[in-house]
N, C-alpha and C positions, 0 to 999 in steps of 0.2 A: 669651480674647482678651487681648494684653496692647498697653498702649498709654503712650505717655509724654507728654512736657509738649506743648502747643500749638505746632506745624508739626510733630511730631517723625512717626516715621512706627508706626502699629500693625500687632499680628502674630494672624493668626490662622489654627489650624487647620481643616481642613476632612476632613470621610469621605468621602470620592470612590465609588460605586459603580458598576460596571459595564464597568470599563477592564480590557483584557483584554491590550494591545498598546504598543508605544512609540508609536503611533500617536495609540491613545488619550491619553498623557500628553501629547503632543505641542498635540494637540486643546483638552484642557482648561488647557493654560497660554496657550495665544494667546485663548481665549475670554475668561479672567479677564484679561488684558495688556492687552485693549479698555476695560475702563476705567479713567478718567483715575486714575492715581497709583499704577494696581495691578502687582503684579509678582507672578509664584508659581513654586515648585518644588512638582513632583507627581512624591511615590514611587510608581510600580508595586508595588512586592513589600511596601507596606504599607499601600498604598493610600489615601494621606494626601497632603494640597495643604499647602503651609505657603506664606497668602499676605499678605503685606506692602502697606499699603491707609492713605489719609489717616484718620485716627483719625475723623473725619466719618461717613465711611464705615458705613453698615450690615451688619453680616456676614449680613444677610439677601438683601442683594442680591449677595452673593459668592454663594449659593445660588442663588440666580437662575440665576447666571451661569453657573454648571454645569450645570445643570438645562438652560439656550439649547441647551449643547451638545451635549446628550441623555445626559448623565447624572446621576444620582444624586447627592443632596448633603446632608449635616447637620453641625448642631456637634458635637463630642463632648461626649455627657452626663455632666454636672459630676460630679464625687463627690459618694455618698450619706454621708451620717451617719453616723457610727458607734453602734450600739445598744448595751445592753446586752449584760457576757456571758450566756449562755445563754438569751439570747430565742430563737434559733434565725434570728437576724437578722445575725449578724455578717458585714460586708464586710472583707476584709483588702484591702492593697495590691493592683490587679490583678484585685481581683476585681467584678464590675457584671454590671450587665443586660444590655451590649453581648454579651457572651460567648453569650447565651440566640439573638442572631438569629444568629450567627457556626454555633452550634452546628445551628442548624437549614437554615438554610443547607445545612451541611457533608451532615447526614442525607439533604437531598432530595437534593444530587446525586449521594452514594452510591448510594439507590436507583433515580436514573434510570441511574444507571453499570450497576447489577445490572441490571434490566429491559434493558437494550441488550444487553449480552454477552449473554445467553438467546435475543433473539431473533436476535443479528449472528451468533453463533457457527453455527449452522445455515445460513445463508446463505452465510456464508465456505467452512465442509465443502463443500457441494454444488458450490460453484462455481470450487471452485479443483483439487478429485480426479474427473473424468469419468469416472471407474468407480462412482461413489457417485449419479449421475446415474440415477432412476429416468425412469418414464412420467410430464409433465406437472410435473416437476422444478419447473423453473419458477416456473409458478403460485403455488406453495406458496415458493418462495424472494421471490417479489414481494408478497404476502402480510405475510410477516415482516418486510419489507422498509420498508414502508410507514410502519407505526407509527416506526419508527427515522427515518425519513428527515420525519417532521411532527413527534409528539411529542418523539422524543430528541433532535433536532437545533433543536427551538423556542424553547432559548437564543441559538443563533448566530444563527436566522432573524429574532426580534423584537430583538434587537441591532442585527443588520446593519439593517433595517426602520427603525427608529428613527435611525441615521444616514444614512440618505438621505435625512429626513426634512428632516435638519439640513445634507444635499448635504457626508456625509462620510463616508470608508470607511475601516474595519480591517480588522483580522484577521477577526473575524465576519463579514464581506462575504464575504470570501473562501472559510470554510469554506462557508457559507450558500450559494454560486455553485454550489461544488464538488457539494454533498450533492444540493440544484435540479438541477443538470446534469446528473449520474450519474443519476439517479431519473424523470428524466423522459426522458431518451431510452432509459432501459430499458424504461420503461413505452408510448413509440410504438414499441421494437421489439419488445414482445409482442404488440400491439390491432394495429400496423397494417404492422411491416415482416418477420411470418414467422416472428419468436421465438418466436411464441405454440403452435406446433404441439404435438404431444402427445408426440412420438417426437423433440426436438430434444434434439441434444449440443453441447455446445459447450468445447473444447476450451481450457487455460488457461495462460497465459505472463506472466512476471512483466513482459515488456517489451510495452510496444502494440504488436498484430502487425497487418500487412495484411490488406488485402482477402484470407479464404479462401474465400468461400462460403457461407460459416457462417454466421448471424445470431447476432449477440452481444448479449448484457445486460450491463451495467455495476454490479450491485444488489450484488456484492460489494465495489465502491467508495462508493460511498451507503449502503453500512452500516461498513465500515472507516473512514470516516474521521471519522464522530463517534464510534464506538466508541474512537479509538485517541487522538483530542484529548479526550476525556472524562476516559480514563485519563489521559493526560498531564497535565492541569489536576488532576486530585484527589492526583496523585505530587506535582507543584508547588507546590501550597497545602501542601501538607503538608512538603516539603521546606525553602517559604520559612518558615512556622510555627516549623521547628528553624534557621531564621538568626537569628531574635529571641529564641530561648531566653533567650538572657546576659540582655536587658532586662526579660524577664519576671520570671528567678530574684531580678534584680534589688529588682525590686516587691515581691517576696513573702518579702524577705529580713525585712522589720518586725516587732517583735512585735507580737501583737493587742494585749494587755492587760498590764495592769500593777499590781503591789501599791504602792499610794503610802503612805507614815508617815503616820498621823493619832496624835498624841498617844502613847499606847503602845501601838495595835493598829497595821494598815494594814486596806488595803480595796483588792479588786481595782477598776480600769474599764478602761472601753475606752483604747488610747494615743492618739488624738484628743480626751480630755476632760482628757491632761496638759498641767499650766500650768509654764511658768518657773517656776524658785523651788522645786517641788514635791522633796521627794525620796521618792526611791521606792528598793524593794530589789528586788537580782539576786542572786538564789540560783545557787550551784551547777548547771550545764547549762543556767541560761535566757537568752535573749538580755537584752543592755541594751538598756531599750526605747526612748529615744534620748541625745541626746549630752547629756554633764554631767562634771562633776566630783564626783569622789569625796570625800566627807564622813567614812568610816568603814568600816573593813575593809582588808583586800589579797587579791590574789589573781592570776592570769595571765588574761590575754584572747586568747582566739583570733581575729585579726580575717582571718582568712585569706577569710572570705565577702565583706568589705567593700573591704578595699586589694590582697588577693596575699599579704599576708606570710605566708610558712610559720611561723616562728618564733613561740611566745606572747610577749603582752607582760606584763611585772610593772605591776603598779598599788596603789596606796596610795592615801591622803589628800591631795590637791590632787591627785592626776593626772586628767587630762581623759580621757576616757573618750568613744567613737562607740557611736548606734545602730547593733543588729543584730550587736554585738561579742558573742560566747559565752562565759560567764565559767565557766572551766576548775575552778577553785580554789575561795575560800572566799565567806563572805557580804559583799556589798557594800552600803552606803548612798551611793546615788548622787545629787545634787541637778539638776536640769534645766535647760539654758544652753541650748538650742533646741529648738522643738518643729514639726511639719507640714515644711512646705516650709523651713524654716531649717537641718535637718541634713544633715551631712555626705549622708548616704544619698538626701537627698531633691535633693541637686545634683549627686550623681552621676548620679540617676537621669535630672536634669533634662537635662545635658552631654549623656549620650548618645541620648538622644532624638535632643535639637538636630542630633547628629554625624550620625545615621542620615536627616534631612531634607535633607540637600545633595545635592549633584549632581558627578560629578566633572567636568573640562572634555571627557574622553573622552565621556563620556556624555550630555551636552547635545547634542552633534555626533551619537551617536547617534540621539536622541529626533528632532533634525530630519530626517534621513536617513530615519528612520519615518514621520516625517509624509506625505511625499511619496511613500512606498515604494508604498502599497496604491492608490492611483491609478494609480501607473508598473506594476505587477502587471499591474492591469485592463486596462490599451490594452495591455498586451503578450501579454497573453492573447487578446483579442481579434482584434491583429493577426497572430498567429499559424494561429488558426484560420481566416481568411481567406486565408492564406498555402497553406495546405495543402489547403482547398477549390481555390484558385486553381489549384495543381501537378498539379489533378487525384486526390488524395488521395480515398478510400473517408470519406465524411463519419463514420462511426464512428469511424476513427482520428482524423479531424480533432479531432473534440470528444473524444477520450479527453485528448489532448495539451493540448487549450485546460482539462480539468477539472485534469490533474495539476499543469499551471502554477499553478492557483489555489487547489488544497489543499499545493502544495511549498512556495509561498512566504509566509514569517512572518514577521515584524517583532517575535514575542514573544520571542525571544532577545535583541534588542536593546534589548528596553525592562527587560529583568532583568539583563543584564550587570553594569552597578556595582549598584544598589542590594539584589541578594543579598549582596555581595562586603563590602559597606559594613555590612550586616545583619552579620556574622558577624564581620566585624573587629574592629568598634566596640565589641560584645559580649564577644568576646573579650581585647582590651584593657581592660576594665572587670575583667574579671576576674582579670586580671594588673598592676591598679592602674595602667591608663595612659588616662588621659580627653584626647578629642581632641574637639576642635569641629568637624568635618565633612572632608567631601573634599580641601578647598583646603591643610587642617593636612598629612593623608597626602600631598599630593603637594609640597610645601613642605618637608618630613620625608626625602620621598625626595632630594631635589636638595641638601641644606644640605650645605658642606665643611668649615665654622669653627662650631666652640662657642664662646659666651663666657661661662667662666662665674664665678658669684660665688664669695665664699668662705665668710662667715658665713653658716649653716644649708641650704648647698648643697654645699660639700664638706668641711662641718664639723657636728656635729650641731644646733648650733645651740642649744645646750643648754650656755650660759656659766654658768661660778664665776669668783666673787673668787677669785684665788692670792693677793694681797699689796695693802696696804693702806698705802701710806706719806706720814707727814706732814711739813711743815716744820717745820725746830725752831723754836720762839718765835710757830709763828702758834694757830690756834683749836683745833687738836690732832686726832689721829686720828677718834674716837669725833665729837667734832663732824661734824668733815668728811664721814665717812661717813653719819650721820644726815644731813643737809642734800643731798646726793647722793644717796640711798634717796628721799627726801621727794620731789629733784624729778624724779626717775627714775619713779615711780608714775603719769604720763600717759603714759612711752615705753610704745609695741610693739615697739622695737626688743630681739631677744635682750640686748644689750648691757645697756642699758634695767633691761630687764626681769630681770635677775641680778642686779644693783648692786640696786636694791629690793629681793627678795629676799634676800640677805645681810644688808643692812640691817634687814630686819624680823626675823629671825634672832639676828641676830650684839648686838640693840640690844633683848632683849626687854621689859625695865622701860618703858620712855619709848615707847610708839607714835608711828611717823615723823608731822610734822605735815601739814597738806595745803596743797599747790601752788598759785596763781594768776599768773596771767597766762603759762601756760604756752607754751613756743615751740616745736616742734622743727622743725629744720633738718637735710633728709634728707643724709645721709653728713659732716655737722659733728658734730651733736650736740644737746642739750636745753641750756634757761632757763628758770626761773620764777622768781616770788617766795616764800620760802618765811619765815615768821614777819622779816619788814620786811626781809628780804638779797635782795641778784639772786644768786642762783647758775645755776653753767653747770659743767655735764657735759660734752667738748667733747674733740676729738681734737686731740689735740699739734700747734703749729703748727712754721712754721720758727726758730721763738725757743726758743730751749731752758733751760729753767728752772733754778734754783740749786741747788747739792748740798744733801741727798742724791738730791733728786728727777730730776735726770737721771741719776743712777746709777740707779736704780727702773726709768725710762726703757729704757737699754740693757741692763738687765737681761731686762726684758718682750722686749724685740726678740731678746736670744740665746736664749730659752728657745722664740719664735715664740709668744707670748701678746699680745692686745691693750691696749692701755695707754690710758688716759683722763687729762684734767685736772680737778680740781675747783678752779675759780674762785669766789670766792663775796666780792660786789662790787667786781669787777676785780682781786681778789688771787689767784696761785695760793696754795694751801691744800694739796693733797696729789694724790697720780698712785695711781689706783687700777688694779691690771693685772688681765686677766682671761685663763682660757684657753679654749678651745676646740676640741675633742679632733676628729681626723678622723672622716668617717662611715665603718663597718665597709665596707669592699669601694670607700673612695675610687678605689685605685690601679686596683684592678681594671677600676672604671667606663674612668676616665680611657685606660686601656690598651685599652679591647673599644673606646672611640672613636675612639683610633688606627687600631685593625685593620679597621676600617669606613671608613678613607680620612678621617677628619676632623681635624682640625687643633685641639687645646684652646687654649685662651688663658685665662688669670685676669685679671683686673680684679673688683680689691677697693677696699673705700674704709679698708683698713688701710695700717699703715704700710711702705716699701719692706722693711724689716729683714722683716718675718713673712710679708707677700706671698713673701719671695724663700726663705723654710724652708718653706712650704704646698707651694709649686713643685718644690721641690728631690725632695721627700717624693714629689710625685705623680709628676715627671718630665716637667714642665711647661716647656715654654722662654721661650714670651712673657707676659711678668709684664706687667700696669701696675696701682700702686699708687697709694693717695690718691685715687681717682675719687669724684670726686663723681656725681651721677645725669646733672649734666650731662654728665662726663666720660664716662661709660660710652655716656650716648645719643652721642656725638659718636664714640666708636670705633667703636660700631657705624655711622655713618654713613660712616667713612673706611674700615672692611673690605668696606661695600658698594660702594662710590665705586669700589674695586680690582678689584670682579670676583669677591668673596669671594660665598656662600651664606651667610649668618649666621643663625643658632639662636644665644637665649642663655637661660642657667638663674639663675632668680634668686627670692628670697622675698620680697624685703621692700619698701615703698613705695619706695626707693631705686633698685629696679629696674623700676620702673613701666615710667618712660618709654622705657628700653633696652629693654625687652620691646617692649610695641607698636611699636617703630621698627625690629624686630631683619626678616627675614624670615621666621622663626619663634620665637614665644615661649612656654619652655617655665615653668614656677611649679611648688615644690615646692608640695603639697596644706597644711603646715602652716606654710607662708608666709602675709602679709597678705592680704586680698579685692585690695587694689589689685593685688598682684602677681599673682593669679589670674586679675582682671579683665581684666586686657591679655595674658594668656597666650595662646597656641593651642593648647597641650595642659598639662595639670596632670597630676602623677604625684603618685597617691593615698599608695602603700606610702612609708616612707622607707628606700629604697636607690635612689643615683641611678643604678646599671647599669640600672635600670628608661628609663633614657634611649638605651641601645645598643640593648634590647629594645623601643624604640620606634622607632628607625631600622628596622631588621630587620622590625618587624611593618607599617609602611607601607610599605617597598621589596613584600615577600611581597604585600600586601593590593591594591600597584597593577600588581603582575605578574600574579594572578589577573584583575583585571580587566580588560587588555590583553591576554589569554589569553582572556578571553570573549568580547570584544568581537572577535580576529582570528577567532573560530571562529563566531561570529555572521554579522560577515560573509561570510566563506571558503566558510558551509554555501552563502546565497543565491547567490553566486559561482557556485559548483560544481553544485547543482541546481536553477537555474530555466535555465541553459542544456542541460543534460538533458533536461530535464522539455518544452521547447519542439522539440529535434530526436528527442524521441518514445520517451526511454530510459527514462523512468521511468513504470512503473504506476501510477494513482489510489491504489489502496490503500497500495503503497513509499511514495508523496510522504505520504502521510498520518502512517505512522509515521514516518517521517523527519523530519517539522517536526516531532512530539511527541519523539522522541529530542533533537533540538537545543538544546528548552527547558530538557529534565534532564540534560543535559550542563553548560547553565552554570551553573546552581542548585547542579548536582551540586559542581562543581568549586570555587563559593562555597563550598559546605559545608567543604571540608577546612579553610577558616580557623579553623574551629571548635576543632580538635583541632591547631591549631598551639604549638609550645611554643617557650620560649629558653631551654630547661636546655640544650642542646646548646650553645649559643655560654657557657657560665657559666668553660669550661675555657679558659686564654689558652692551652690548645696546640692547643683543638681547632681545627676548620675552619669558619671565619668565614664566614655565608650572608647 
């Protein structure tokens, strides 16, 4: 459960069992929504509530309140411990006790699946080929019959059972009606209307046929149609199982253990018992066991399990370094900068959970649709069969017709629609380094026509040098200036920031920079502090333009399309330090695959017009605006809304906070600040921004599946409960037909799995 300051609102999950149908979600979200302050979304296809509740709140009474509904409810059981290696105890990511009932589960309904087929398959022969039809046929087919229609069928029956209980029906009602109805009026036309004779045939048509004379049994539909919703539910679990794959592999991407430096051995333990601080070594083939900075060694990382990237990365001494990275190359000493829930891996893992827990708006409308759906069934089943007794109908057709109406119609295709589709998207965008926070991102993703985006460490690596360091003649002089600049540059985050100290620490190795007080930054101005008794300020060129040589420094920075800074230091300028920053490999590319996807770029940098207008030039950018401050940036994006525009904007750094949240969709490079990630809607793990085209494409693809499922969902009940009512469909056809339905749409989630954007990589190929 997680929960925040006093009014604020807590979250917690829930294991929902026993929901079979949209019906059911339908069900246990208005049951939790009766009390006061509580709200929920309940996945079908992973069978989890995520519900939102005054922090007051006991999540024992969210329990409850399941439980009202008639079904099933628990927390999920915290993580265990991590043991020793080789106790024979070790838990990795993903792995728990929950797995043990999951598995058992799965067993028993295999085996009631196996025991069904042995005995339905015999029943089906005899009664569908009347040359296979011995003496007393029958008997022995109603026999078999029997166990199938109590035992096999005694999930649907104590289901459905249990929500009458609670004056509510699903899909289990319905098969429960079906399997009841089929079974018992076979069983009065054996004892009491003539079935039962010793010498009866009875002839077989896949469509209900009239009044022949014949006395008929229906024991081949009361054994079909748990047999064939048996199969379908164990194809479907299994089906939804490989939607979650990505988040699984996810989990399991950790290393267990880890060799940590002690002195001059090391010592394996478990990676739950590494501390901050700690460093530990990554030999050759083994994962880093989480995120840090490298102390000693080089070597290449393959992070292709973590972010997408094909390519290895080179790493040294200061380079930061991700859990679950495979270090290709040579010996590394890595020191540890996060550990559990703080690494990169463990907030992927977090994002996409979150993503997989929403609802899209299609699918909400489906869920209610459900609710009412198996009610409207029932009186129309009913009214059916009264209809046809009424026309004078042979009362065996009557109720063939009133059984197939209520094994043909399902509501479980509607309740799997998005949340498969969601399952396999989200996953698979994790795996292609693109994290989205739920439905409302994908469908936000599909509609946006305008990008805006940044420039520092969004279309540029972000990854600033000093070029040139120039002082005025007669003031505090170069090597001062720079020291004093480095000094108070050591609080920025900002790239800029963060290079200026770096050189300085560098370029000034004798004298270590002094430390900073009363530090300021001011997002798209710049930094102040005090640094040994001076104010100095790091600060972006105003409209005053400073004495030679320095504005020649100045226009220098601007023709080369490098950034340029002022060093003030107590109201004096002191020197213009420039800095550059090189584009990211495949800018243009990005920039050009977002054209060809209908969207419109825009820059908006807090640099100067001069390098704004060479960035542009380079990418093939038309609308420049330069100098933005955060405010200026939140404020375009409020004037390209105001227009009518879609706005998406891409940005890293505190600067783009507020333009993020404000934007219609906000996307954050992954090696941007938290702020910037924080107010994102989607973060792109890898660094290549095409990873931004390749997430247009995968929400357009991920909300066309699901409007594909949802038309086929609906189209199926459309199309066969008016069948099923004027008498075309057999018990047994409607049976496998609602179990076809279900793995249709499952099926057709599934291909998100195996979707790829190397196709869209070519600007000649054809744009989807």
């Amino acid at each position: 459960m997680t929960a925040g300051p006093a009014g604020a609102v807590a979250t917690t999950d829930l294991i929902v069992g026993g929901m079979t149908c949209g019906a059911c979600v339908n069900r246990v979200e208005k049951r939790l929504a009766r009390l006061d302050g509580v709200s929920a979304t309940v996945n079908l296809a992973t069978g989890r509530a995520r519900v939102s509740h005054p922090p007051e709140l006991d999540p024992s009474d969210l329990v409850a309140a399941v439980e009202r509904a008639g079904f099933t409810a628990e927390l999920p059981a915290p993580p265990e411990p991590e043991q020793e290696p080789g106790d024979g105890h070790d838990r990795g990511p993903g792995e728990g006790h929950d797995r043990e009932p999951e598995d058992a589960a799965g067993r028993e309904e295999r085996r009631r699946l196996l025991v069904t087929a042995l005995l339905a398959l015999p029943v089906l022969a005899l009664s569908m080929v009347p040359a296979l039809q011995f003496r007393n046929w029958q008997w022995l087919c109603f026999a078999l019959a029997a166990p199938v229609a109590v035992w096999s069928s005694w999930p649907f029956h104590s289901r459905a059972l249990r929500g009458l209980r609670h004056s509510a029906a699903t899909m289990d009602t319905l098969v429960s009606l079906g399997v009841a109805a089929a079974f018992s009026w076979s069983a009065y036309a054996l004892f009491l209307g003539g079935a039962g004779e010793p010498g009866m045939r009875m002839p077989f048509s896949l469509l209900p046929s009239a009044d022949t004379g014949a006395a008929h049994v229906y024991l081949e539909a009361a054994v079909a149609v748990p047999l064939f919703v048996l199969v379908g539910r164990l194809v479907e679990a299994r089906a939804k199982h490989g939607t979650g794959s990505a988040l699984r592999s996810l989990a399991e991407l950790a290393a267990k253990d880890v060799a940590v430096r002690e002195g001059d051995g090391e010592r394996r333990i478990p990676v739950a018992r590494l501390r901050v601080g700690q460093v530990f070594t990554v030999r050759p083939g083994e994962k880093v066991a989480t995120d840090g900075v490298v102390v000693e060694g080089s070597s290449a990382l393959d992070l292709s399990l973590v972010t997408g990237e094909s390519e290895p990365v080179e790493v040294g001494p200061g380079s930061a370094v991700v859990g679950a990275a495979v270090n290709s190359g040579g010996l590394l000493l890595v020191r540890a900068t996060a550990v559990g829930a703080d690494t990169q891996l463990a907030r992927i893992t977090h994002l996409v959970t979150e993503a997989q827990a929403g609802k899209a708006r299609a699918q909400r409308v489906a869920d209610q649709v459900a609710g009412v759906f198996v009610p409207v069934v029932l009186a129309l089943a009913v009214t059916v069969l009264g209809f046809w007794l009424g026309a004078g109908a042979d009362a065996q057709a009557a109720v063939t017709v009133a059984v197939a109406i209520l094994v043909v119609a399902c509501p479980c295709a509607l309740g799997l629609a998005t949340p498969t589709a969601l399952l396999a998207a989200t996953g698979r965008g994790a795996q292609l380094g693109i994290l989205v926070t739920g439905p409302r991102a994908l469908e936000a993703l599909r509609r946006i026509d305008t990008v805006v985006l940044d420039k520092t460490g969004t279309l540029t690596t972000g990854r600033m040098h000093v070029t040139q360091v120039t002082a005025v003649p007669g003031g505090i002089g170069r090597e001062a200036a720079l020291r004093l600049a480095g000094a108070v540059e050591q609080g920025s985050e900002h790239p800029l920031g963060r290079a200026i100290a770096a050189y300085a620490g560098k370029a000034l190795p004798v004298r270590p920079l002094p430390g900073v007080t009363d530090f300021t930054a001011t997002p798209g101005l710049g930094v102040s502090g005090g640094v040994e008794s001076r104010r100095v300020e790091v600060r972006a060129p105003g409209d005053d333009s400073p004495a030679e040589p320095l504005s020649t420094a100045l226009a220098a920075a601007e023709a080369a399309a490098h950034t340029a800074v002022l060093v003030r230091v107590d109201g004096v300028t002191e020197a213009v330090i420039a800095l550059g920053d090189p584009l990211r490999p495949g800018a243009y590319r990005a920039v050009e695959r977002l054209r060809r996807l209908g969207l419109r770029p825009v820059l908006a940098t807090g640099d100067n017009a001069a390098t704004a207008r060479a960035v542009a030039a380079d990418l093939g950018i038309s609308e420049i605006h330069a100098r933005c401050t955060p405010q200026d940036k939140a404020s375009l994006v409020r004037e390209l809304r105001a227009r009518g525009r879609r706005v998406a904007v891409i940005g890293d750094g505190v600067n783009d906070a507020a333009a993020l949240a404000g934007a219609d969709l906000g996307i954050a490079m992954a090696g941007g600040t938290d702020a910037a990630i924080g107010a994102a809607d989607v973060t792109l793990v890898r660094e290549d921004i095409e990873a931004v085209a390749d997430a247009v494409r995968l929400a357009r693809r991920t909300l066309g599946t699901i409007r594909a499922n949802l038309v086929w969902a609906f189209g199926y009940n459309l199309v066969t409960v008016p069948l099923a009512a004027t008498g075309w469909l057999n018990p047994m056809v409607a049976a496998a037909a609602m179990s076809v339905s279900s793995l249709l749409v499952v099926g057709n989630s599934l291909r998100l799995r195996g979707w790829q954007p190397s196709a869209s990589r070519s600007l000649t190929g054809r744009q989807t």
